[in-house]
Every structure is written in structure tokens, then in C-alpha cells.
N, C-alpha and C positions, 0 to 999 in steps of 0.2 A: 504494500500500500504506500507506503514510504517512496519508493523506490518511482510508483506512477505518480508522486506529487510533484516529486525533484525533475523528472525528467520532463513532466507537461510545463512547469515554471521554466524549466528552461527553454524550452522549445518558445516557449511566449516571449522569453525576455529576446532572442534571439530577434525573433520576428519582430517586434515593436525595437528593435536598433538596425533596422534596416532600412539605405534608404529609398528615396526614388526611384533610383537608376536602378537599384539590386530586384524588384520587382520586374523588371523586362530582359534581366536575367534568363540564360537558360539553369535548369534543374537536373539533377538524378533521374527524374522519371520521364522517362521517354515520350515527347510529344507535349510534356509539360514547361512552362518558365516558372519562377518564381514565385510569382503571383498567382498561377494555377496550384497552385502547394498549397499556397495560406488558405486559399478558397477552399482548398479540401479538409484544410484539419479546421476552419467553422463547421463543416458537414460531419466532421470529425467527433468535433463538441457535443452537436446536435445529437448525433447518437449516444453517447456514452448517456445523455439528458437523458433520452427517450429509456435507453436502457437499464440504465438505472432506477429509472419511475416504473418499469413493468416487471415485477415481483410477481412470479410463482411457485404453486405448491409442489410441483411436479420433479419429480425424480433425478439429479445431475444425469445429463449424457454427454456432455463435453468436459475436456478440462482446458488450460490457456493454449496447449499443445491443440488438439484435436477443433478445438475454434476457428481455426484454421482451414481454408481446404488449399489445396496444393493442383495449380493447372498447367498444361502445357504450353499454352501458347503467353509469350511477352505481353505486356500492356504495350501500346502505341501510344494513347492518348485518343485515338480514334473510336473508341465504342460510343452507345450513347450516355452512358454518365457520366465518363472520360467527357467527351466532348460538350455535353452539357456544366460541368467544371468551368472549362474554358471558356465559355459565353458567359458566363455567370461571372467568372473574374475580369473580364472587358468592361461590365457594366458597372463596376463600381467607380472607373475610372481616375481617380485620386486615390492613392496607396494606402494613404491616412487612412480613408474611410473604411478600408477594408482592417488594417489593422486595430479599429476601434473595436470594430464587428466580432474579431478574435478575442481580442480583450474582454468584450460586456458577455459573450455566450462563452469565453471559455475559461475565464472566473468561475463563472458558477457550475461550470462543469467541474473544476478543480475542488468544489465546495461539495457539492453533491457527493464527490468520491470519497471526501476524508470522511462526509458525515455516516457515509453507508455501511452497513455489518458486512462486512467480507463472507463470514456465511451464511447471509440472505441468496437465492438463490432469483434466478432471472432468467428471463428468458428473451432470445437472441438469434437470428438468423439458423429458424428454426432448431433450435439446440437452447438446454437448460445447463447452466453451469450456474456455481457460487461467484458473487461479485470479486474476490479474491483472484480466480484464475479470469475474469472479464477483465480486469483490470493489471493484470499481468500479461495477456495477453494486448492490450493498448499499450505496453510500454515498448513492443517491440515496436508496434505502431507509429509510438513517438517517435521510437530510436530511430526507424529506417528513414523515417520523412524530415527530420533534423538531418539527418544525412543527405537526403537529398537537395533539400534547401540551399544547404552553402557547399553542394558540390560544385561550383562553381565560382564561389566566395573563399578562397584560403582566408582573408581576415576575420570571415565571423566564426562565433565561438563554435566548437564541435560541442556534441552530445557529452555527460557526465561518465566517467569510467564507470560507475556504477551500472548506469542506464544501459552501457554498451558491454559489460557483460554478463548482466542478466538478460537481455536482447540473445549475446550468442548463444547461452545455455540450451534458451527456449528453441531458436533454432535449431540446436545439436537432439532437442527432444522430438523436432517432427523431421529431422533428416532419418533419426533413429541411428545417429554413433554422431561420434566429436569429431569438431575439425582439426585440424591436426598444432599443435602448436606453434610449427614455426610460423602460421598467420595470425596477424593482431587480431583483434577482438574485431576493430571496424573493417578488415579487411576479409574477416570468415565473413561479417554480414555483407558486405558489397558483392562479394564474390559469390556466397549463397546465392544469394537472391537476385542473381544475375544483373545487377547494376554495373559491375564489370567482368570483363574478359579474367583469368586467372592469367600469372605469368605464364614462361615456362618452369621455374622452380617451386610457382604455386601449383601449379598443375602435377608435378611429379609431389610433392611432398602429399595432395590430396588422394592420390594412389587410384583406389576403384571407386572412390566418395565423385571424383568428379564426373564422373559417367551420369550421376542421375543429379547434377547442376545444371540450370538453376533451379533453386524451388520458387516458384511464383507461385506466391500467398496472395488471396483473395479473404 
């Protein structure tokens, strides 16, 4: 819980020290700039709000691991809520305005999380888990999208070492084995999750793990 507070505070503070210019920015996420980032983690907020308000009595069938589902094909930016992203971040036009929007829905998303029982359970893209693994699974959330933000920003802050490896654990839980040590913590998740190519020394030290790279989490 901890862990989802520090990493959504920083992902905010990030974003509210960005400026004009870093909004026309390209990103990490393919077909995405900047400003289609910040647009998504309001959508972002919006959910954990909705998820967090729908409490049921109904049985866990996920955990942060399993919440997850794992597809073949890359994101482009071209599906349609991909693409609806992108018209949605055009229209706020002034960067400010968008950064406020982040700011007043995901305050209170950050509020609604601390005030919540970890083992209240909810329900979610059809699957019931405890708020504890919902909200563990958002941290890798945070993590990969703070990564992709200032993939293209060396000067703005990265993700908390914390954040980044509790992010790769969870990944190591739905690869089902670890990545291997010689890669850093931010570089198993890039390279996980297909936001880059592996070296050739990342490629050999991943052995048979990179056969079934990337995982593309939805």
C-alpha cells in the first residue's frame, strides 16, 4: 500500500514539473507523446475511483499477478481507446489544464487508496481480487508509465527504486521465473515488456526467458 502511494506521488510530482514543450514530446508507448501519457493515467485515476467504490462479496479469482492478461500483439496507439486517448489529449490544449485534471482526480485517487482495507475485496475487469493485490498490481502501472513519460526526458526524475523493484518482482510473477541479474531492475521492465529491443549481452544472459519477450500486459 505504501509502496502504491510513493510511486502515484511521484509519478504526479513528475508530471506537474513538466513543461510545455515536454508535452509534444515523444513517449515509451508507441504511437503515444507525452501528453497522451498524462491523459491516460487521468483514465488511470478514474479507474482505481470507480474500483475502489465497487466492493464485492464474491470469492478472490485474481491476485496482482493474474490481473493481468498477457497479448501478442504490441500496442501502436492505433486501437480505438488508444486513439481515443489521443483526441482527448489534443483537446485540452494548454498543458496546464491537463495537469490540473491529474492533480484534482488523482489526489483523490491517492486518498481513496490509503483510506481503503487492503482486504476489502472488488471487483474489476471481470475478476474479484482484495484491494491489496489491485493496488499492487497499479504500481507496476505507475512504474511502466513513469517510464514511459521521461523516456525521452533524461532530466526528469525516474521512478523510486522501490517502485521499480516491486514492479520487476510482479513481472518475474507473470513471466513465471526471474530475470536474470545482470539487468537492472528498469531495464528487466523495459525489456519485459517490450518497450525495448534486448542487447546482444541482454539477450544471451536472458537465455530461453527471451523467447516468450515481450509480455504485453493489458
Amino acid at each position: 500500500m505504501d509502496v502504491f502511494s510513493r510511486s502515484w506521488d511521484s509519478l504526479r510530482t513528475t508530471v506537474r514539473e513538466l513543461s510545455d514543450e515536454d508535452f509534444g514530446q515523444p513517449s515509451g508507448c508507441a504511437g503515444w507523446l507525452v501528453r497522451d501519457v498524462v491523459c491516460h493515467l487521468v483514465l488511470d485515476a478514474q479507474d482505481v475511483l470507480i474500483t475502489l467504490a465497487t466492493p464485492t462479496t464474491g470469492a478472490a479469482s485474481a491476485d496482482a499477478a493474474s490481473y493481468w492478461d498477457v497479448v501478442d500483439t504490441p500496442p501502436t496507439g492505433e486501437a480505438p481507446l488508444d486513439a481515443l486517448v489521443v483526441r482527448l489529449a489534443a483537446a485540452y490544449q494548454d498543458p496546464r489544464l491537463l495537469i490540473f485534471h491529474l492533480d484534482d482526480v488523482g489526489a483523490a485517487a491517492g486518498r481513496a487508496a490509503r483510506r481503503a482495507d487492503p482486504d476489502l475485496r472488488i471487483a474489476t475487469k471481470d475478476r474479484t481480487l482484495t484491494v491489496r493485490d489491485y493496488l499492487s498490481a497499479y504500481v507496476l502501472e505507475w512504474t511502466l508509465h513513469h517510464l514511459d513519460l521521461v523516456a525521452f526526458l533524461p532530466d526528469r526524475p525516474r521512478p523510486h527504486a522501490d517502485a521499480l523493484a516491486r514492479s520487476r518482482a510482479l513481472l518475474e510473477l507473470i513471466a513465471g521465473t526471474p530475470f536474470p541479474p545482470a539487468l537492472t531492475d528498469t531495464d528487466a521492465l523495459l525489456v519485459g515488456t517490450g518497450r525495448r529491443s534486448p542487447t546482444p549481452a541482454e539477450r544471451s544472459a536472458l537465455g530461453d526467458l527471451v523467447t516468450r519477450l515481450p509480455l504485453i500486459l493489458t
